[in-house]
N, C-alpha and C positions, 0 to 999 in steps of 0.2 A: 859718639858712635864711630865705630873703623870705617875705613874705605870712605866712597863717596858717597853712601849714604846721607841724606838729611835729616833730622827729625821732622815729624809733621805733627805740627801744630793748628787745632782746630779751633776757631772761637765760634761762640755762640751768643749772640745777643742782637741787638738793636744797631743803630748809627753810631751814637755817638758813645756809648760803651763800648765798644768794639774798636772805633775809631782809638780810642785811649791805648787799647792794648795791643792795636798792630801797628800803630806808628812806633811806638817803643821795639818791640820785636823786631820787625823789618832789617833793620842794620843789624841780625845778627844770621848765620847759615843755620837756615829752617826753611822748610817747605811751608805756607802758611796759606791755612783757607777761613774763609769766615762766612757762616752761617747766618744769614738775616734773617729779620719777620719781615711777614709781607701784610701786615695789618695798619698798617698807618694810615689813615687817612683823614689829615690834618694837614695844616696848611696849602703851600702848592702842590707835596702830593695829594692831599687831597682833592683841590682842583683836577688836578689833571686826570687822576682814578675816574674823577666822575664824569670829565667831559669827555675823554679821548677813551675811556674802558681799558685804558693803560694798569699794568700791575704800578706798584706803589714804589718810585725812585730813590724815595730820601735816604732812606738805610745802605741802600745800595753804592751811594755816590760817595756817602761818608767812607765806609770802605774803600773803595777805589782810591779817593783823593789819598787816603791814611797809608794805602799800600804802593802809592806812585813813587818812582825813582824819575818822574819829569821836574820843570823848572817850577819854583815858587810860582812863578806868573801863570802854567798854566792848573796850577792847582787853586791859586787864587778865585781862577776862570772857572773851575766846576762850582766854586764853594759860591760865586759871585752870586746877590741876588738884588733884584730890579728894586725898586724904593720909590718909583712914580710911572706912571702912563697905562698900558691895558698889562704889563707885564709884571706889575707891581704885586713883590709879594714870592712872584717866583724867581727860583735857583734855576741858574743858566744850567749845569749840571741836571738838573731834574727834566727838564727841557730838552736837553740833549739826549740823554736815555730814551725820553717818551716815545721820541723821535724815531730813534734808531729802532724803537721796538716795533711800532708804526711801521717802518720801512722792510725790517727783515723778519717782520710775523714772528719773534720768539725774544722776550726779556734780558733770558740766556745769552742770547747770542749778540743782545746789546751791552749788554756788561762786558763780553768778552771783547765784544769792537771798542768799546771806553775803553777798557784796561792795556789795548794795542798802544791807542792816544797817548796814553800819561804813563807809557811805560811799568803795569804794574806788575810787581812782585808779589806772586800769589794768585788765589782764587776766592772769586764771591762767589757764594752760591746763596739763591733765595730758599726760602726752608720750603717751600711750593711754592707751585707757579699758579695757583688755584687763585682765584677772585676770591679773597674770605674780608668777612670784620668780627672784631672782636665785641662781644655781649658780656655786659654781667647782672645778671636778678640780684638782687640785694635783699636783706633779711625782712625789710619793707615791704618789697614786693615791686620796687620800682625796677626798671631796668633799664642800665646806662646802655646806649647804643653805638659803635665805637669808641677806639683806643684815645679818640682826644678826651671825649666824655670820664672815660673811666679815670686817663690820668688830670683831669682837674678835679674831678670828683673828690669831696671832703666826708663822704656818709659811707664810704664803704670799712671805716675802723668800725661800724654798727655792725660789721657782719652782712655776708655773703652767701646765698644758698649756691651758686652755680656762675661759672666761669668758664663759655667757650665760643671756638669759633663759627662762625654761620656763613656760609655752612662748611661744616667739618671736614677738612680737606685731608688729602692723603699726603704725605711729604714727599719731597724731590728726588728721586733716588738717586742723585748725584750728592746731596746730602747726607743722605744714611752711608753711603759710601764713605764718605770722608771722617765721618763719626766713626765707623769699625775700622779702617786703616791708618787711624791716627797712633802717635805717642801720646799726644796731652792731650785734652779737652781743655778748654777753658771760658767757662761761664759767667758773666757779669763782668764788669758790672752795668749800671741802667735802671730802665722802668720798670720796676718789680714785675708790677702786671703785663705795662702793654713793651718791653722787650724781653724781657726771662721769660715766665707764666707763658706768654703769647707762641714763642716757640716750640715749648714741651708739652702743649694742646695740638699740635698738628701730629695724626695717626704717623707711630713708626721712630718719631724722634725720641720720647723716655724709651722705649723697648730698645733703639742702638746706642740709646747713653747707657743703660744697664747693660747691657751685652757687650760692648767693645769691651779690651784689656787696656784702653789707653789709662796715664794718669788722669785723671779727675782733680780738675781745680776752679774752685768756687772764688771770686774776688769779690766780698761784699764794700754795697755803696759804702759811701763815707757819709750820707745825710738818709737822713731816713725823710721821707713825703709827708706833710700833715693828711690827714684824714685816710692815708692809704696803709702806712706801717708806721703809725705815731705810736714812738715808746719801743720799738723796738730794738733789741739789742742783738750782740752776733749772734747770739745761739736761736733766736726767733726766727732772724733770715735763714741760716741754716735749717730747720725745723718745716720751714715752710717750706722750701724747695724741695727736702726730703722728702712730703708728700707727695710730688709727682714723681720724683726717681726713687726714693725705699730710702729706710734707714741707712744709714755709714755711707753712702753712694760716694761722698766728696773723699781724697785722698789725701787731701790739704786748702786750707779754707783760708787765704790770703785776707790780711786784714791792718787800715792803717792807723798806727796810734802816734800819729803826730797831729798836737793839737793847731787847729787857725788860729787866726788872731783875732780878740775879743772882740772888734766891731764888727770883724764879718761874721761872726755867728750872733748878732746882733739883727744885722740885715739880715739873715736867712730866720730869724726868731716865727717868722709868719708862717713860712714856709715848710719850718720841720726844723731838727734837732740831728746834731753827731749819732750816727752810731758807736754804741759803747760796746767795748770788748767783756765781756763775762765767763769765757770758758776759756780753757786752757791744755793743753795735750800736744802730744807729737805731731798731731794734724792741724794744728793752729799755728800760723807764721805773722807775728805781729812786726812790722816793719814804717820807719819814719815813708809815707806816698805820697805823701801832698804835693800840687804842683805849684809855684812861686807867683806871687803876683807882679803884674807889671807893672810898669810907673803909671801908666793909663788909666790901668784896671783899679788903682790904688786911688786914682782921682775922679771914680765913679764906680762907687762899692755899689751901686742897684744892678750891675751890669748882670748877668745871668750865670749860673754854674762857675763860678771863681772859687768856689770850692771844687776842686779836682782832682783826679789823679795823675799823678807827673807820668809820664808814658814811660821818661827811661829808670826812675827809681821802681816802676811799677815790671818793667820789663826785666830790670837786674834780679829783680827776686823770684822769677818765672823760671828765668836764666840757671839759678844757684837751684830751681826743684829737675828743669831736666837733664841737670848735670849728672845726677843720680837713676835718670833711666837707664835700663841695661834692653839689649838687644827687642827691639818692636814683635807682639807677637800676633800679626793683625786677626779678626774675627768676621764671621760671616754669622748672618740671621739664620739660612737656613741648616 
């Protein structure tokens, strides 16, 4: 873009999807906001939700730490989590937020005080500030009650009647904002249900992804979940997203065909399966993403997510789609 302009770039997802694609971006001149769920409640945020009636930290901190220009040390210090005594379990980082939200009566306004601390590039914004959890009825009739529930849940490839929040919150309208004054969108990747799914269920957010002019970019996982999208291939995940935003909504569908190495998909055999690419077209950018493993990680393949996406081979090909945006022509609801 001419002048001082910057692109704005908006993500939409979870912690640790989100975390992937704004630590890659970050080092490049963009305006960059990221749109969390506020349905988590597992682990210490979960604790905390329920004993302090705090919104949910985790998603939020991932961001922050992912868009900090502070020292390793004090990103270490968000990320840092206790391992013994009444504190075990919890992220210093998750702590800290609760804190500050506790202290200055607004989530908002503690994210904004973290992001002072660690110097962050960019904005988080919770997709609402509403107290919600996520439900799902199943074609059984059972219904999983929270986002931990649904994502270990193996019975939901049996089919689904209904997926939503409880109770049905209105979205943030610092949120809808940043979805109609953006350039790009970009969605995924993460927890099918409880980080995609769980956003485009709060009133306001599919109606400003459909309405804004920005590009539209879809990053599917690299593993599909057993019992959630077992068997699924690109054109599935897209398909199913497209039921909450409409047909064609994506503008380009980011996708990686670099395969792992045979014992890590070995280890992950319990767990779920590669997504396989099956479609093809001008809006499919198939690209080597994977992230490398480390001598560590190599020396204990149970470790978690070592299938990943590399942030800056993930970010280079973001890179090469808003190269081709021409002049922002932003959009309003009413």
């Amino acid at each position: 873009m001419e002048g001082n302009s910057l692109k704005k770039v908006c993500t939409i997802g979870g912690g640790t999807g989100n975390f992937v694609v704004l630590r890659g971006l970050k080092h490049y001149p963009l305006e960059l906001s990221a749109i969390v769920s506020m349905s988590d409640d597992g682990g210490s945020t979960g604790v905390l939700r329920d004993e302090l009636g705090v919104l949910p930290a985790g998603d939020a901190r991932q961001c922050i730490v992912a868009l900090s220009n502070s020292s390793r040390l004090m990103r270490n210090l968000m990320n840092y989590r206790f391992d013994s005594g009444g504190l075990k379990g919890h992220s210093f980082g998750n702590l800290f937020l609760s804190a500050l939200e506790k202290i200055t009566g607004s989530f908002e306004r503690a994210i904004e005080e973290t992001g002072k601390v660690l110097n962050m590039k960019g904005k988080v914004i919770p997709v609402t500030t509403e107290q919600v959890r996520l439900q799902m009825v199943l074609n059984s009739g059972k219904v999983l009650e929270g986002e931990k529930e649904i994502y270990l849940s193996q019975e939901i490839e049996q089919g689904y009647k209904k997926i939503s929040l409880i109770p049905h919150p209105e979205a943030n309208s610092l949120a809808i904002d940043e979805i109609l004054n953006a350039d790009a969108i970009i969605i995924g990747p993460g927890g099918f249900y409880t980080s995609i799914i769980a956003n485009l269920l709060v009133e306001g957010i599919a109606k400003a992804i459909k309405k804004t002019h920005a590009v539209k970019i879809f990053v599917v996982n690299l593993m599909n979940r057993k019992g959630q999208t077992t068997g699924y291939k690109v054109s599935d995940h897209v398909k199913a997203i497209e039921g909450y935003l409409g047909e064609g909504i994506f503008d380009y569908v980011l996708v990686n065909n670099q395969e792992p190495e045979k014992e890590l998909i070995e280890v992950y055999r319990e767990e779920g399966e590669l997504v396989r690419c099956d479609i093809q077209g001008p809006k499919i950018i198939t690209a080597p993403m994977l992230g490398e493993l480390s001598e560590k990680s190599k020396g204990d393949l149970i470790e978690r997510n070592l299938i990943r996406h590399d942030s800056k081979k993930l970010a280079n090909e973001v890179m090469k789609i808003l190269a081709g945006i021409e002049e922002p022509c932003y959009s309003s609801l009413t």
